[in-house]
N, C-alpha and C positions, 0 to 999 in steps of 0.2 A: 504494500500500500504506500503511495506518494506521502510525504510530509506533508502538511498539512499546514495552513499558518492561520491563526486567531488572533484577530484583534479586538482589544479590549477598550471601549471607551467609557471615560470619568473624570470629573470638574478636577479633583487633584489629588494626591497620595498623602493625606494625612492621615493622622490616626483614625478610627472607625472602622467599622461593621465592612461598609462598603468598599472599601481599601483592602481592609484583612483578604474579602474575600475574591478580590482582584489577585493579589502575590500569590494567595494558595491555589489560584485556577491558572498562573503565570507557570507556577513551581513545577503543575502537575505535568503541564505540555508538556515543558522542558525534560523533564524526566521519560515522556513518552516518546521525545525523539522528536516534537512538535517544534511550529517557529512561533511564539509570545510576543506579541505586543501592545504594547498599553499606549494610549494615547490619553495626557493630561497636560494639567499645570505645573505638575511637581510638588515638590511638598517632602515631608521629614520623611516618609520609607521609599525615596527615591532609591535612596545607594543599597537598600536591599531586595527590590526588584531588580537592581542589574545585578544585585550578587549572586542570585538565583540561575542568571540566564538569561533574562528577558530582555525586550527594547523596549528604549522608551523612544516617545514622540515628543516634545513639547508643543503644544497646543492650546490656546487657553477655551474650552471648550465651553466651560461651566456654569458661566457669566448669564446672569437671565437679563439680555438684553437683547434686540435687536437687531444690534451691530456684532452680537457671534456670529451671527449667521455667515457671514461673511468666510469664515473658515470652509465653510462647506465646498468651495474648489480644492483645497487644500484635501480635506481627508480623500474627496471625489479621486483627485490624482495618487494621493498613497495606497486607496485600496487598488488602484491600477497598479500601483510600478509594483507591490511587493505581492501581486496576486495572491490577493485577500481571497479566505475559503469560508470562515465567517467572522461576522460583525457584532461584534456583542457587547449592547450599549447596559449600563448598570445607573444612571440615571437620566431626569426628564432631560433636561437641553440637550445633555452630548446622543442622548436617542431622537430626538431631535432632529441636529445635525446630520445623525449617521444615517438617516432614512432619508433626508433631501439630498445627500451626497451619491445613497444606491440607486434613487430614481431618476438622476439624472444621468445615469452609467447605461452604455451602449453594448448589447449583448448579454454575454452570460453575465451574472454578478453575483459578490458573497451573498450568500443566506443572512438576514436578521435575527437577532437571536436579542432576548432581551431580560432584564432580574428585575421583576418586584421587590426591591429590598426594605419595604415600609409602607402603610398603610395611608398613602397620599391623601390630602383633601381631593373628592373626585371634581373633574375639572374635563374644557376639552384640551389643557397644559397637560395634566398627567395623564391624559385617556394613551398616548404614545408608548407607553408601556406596557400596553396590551397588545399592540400592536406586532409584537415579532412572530413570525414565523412558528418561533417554539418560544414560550412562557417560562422562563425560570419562576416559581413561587417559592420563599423560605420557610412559609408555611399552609397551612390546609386552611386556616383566618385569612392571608393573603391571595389564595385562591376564591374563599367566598366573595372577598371584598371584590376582585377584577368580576365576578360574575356577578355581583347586585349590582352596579355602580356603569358596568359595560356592556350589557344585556347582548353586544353584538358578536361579541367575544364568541370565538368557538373552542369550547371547552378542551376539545383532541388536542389543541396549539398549547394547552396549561402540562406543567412538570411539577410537580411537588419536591424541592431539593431544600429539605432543612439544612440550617449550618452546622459544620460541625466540628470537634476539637479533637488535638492529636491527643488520646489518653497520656500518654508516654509525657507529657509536661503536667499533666494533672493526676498524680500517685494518689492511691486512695491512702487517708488517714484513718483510722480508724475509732479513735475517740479526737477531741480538742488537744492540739499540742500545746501543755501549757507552759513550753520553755521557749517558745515562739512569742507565746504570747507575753510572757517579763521582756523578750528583747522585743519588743516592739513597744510596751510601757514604759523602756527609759526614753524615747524619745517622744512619746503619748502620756505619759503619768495617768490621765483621764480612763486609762485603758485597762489599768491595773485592779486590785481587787480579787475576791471568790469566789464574787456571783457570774452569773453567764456574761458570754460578752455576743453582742448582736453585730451585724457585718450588714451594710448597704451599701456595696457599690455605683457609683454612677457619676453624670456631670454633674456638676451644680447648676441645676435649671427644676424650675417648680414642677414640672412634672415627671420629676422624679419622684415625689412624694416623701421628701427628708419632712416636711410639717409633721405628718401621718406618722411617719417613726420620731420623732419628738414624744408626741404623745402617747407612744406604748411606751416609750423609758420614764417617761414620767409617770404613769397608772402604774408598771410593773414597781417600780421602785416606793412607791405610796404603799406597795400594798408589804414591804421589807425588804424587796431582793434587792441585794447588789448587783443590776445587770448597767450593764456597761455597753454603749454605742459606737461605730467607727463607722463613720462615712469618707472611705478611700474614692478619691474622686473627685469632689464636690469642692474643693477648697481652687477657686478661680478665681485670679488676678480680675480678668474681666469681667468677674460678677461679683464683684466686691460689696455692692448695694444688699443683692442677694442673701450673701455671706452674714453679711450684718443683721438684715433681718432673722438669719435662724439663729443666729449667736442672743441676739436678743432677748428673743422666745427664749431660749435656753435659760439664759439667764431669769424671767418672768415664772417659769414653772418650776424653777430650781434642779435644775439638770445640768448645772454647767460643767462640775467637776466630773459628771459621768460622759460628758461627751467630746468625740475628738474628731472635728471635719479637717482632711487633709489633701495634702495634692492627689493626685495619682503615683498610685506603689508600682516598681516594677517587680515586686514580690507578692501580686494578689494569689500567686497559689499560697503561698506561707499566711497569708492572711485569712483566706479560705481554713486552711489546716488549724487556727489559733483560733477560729472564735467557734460558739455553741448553733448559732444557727444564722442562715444568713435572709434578709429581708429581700422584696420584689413588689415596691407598692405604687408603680409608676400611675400617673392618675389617667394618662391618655392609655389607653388600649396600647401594647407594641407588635411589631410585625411577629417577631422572634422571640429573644430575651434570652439572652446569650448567657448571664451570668446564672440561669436557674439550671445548664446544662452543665459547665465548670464546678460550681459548689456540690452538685449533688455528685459528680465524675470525683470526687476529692471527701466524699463522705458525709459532708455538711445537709441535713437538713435544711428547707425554704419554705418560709410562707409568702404566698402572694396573693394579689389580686386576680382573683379567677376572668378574667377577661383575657383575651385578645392572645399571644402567641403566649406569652405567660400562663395564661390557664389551658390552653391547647396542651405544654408544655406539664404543669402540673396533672393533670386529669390522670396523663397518662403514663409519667414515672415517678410520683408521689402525689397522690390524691388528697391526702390527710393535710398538706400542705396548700391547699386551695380556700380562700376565704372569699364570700359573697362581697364584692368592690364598695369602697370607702364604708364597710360596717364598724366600725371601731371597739364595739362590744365582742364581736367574733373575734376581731384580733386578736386582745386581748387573751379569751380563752385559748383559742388553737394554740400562741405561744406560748401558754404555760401547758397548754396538754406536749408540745413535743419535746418542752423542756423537761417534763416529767417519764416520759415516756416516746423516745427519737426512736424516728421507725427506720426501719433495716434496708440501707439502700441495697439498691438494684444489684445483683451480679457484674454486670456489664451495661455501658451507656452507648444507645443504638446511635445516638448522634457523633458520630466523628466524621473527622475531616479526612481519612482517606474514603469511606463511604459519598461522602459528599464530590469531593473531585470524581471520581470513578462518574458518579451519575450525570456530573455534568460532561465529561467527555464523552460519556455514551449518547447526550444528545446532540453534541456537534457531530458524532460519525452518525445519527439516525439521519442528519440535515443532508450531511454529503452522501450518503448511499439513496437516499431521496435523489 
């Protein structure tokens, strides 16, 4: 069989969901004997998409303006010189571009291929993302939403491809490592203690739901336990406004010395591994919900909000850990019922990342033997 070359388009290579899952589909060609290319702005996991293997483009594609359009001779001639096999745009603009760049192409042209990575406001801006050929969804919520929302959509064009993680960086733990946990409270103090310690990953931005975990350390600790919070993540220079208001709060409900918001850790498995249980209480529905795959892969029980790719996610490899969305009395209980009684993860966690690459390359060779 010919090589094959896939090109990948995205507004830029920073940190995220969408990125991540750009390199590990970059990684997989490469390793298949495939030719990768990304076409972006760039951004901080540049130098490890070349280190993989892969090309980059620069291109600023991502820009929601009228004036990207303008790139669209540019991709139009790249997918000619490096005869493109397919075009696999991962968000709205650069899917976009990459479809006014195929229809203006004379003769054969790459197949369209496209990733729902997130539960868009429907729009006729996002409807483009139903649009490919073949449908990447990252979840069975992702799939419903393209089919309430695009009624024109033909179902056959949908893929259900969860994301997934390599086990091998997430070791199962077996109980709370609590010597993880003293090296991470000399530079946390707040963190320290014998009561349970809770874990919320995420940015600092309100729908993430740090309010909603305010108030279970506050009820839990009212009621005597020493439980303890860590929001790895959420401590953002540019949400400083933010920052201040949950420091605030903190401060109003008397929780301050049990709470620690920080930057982002480059040791969230260690983190996973040192706390009792970890939280999921974003207030918007998410596509996916990546960190209820990593904590429970690592041992860690999660409670979340039973909605959206998070409760897809809960339902169906820890159920006990699903609470009915912004109930606060449920919290409450379900946290003290897994603190009392943590249920026994799974054997093995069906979402990983060589599963996930595998299924996406099986639908770019469905597209070329098509």
């Amino acid at each position: 069989m010919r090589r094959l070359t896939i090109v990948q388009l995205l507004p830029a290579l920073d940190a995220g969901g969408v990125e991540r899952s750009t390199l590990e589909i970059a990684e997989a060609l490469v390793r298949a004997g495939q030719r990768a290319i990304v076409v972006s702005n760039g951004g901080r996991m540049l130098p490890q998409l070349q280190a993989i293997g892969a090309e980059h483009i620069a291109l600023d594609i991502g820009r929601k303006s009228p004036w990207t359009f303008r790139h669209v001779p540019a991709l139009r001639r790249l997918f000619s010189e490096v005869d493109a096999d397919i075009v696999h745009a991962r968000s709205r603009m650069p899917a976009w571009l990459g479809w006014r760049a195929l229809q203006g192409m004379r003769g054969s042209r790459p197949r369209f291929v496209t990733t729902a990575h997130g539960l868009n406001s429907p729009s006729r801006y996002s409807a483009i993302m139903a649009r490919g050929e073949r449908v990447i969804c990252v979840s069975n919520v992702v799939r419903e939403h393209l089919l309430q929302h695009y009624p024109q959509t033909d179902p056959q064009c949908l893929r259900v491809i969860p994301r997934g993680l390599d086990t091998a960086h997430f070791p199962r733990v077996a109980i709370p490592d609590h010597a993880l946990r003293t090296r991470f409270s000399i530079d946390h103090p707040q963190l320290g203690g014998t009561g349970p310690l809770l874990l919320l990953p995420g940015r600092g931005t309100r729908l993430k739901g740090h309010a909603d975990a305010l108030d279970l350390l506050a009820e839990l600790r009212a009621d005597g336990m020493d439980a303890r919070l860590w929001m790895p993540g959420a401590l953002d220079p540019e949400r400083a406004g933010y920052i201040d208001e949950l420091q605030a709060r903190a401060r109003a409900i008397g929780i301050a010395n049990a709470l620690a918001i920080t930057a982002p850790t480059d040791t969230i498995v260690d983190a996973y591994a040192a706390c009792d249980l970890v939280l999921q209480l974003s207030r918007k529905p998410e596509a996916f919900g990546r960190t209820v795959i990593e904590a429970l892969a690592v041992g860690r029980p999660v409670v979340g909000w039973a909605h959206g790719g998070v409760g897809e996610l809960l339902a169906q490899l820890q159920p006990a850990g699903a609470v009915m969305p912004f109930d606060m009395v449920a919290l409450g209980q379900r946290v003290r019922e897994l603190f009392a009684r943590p249920p026994v993860p799974a054997a093995t966690m069906p979402y990983t990342l060589q599963a996930m690459q595998q299924a996406t390359l099986d639908v770019y060779q469905e597209l070329i033997e098509r």
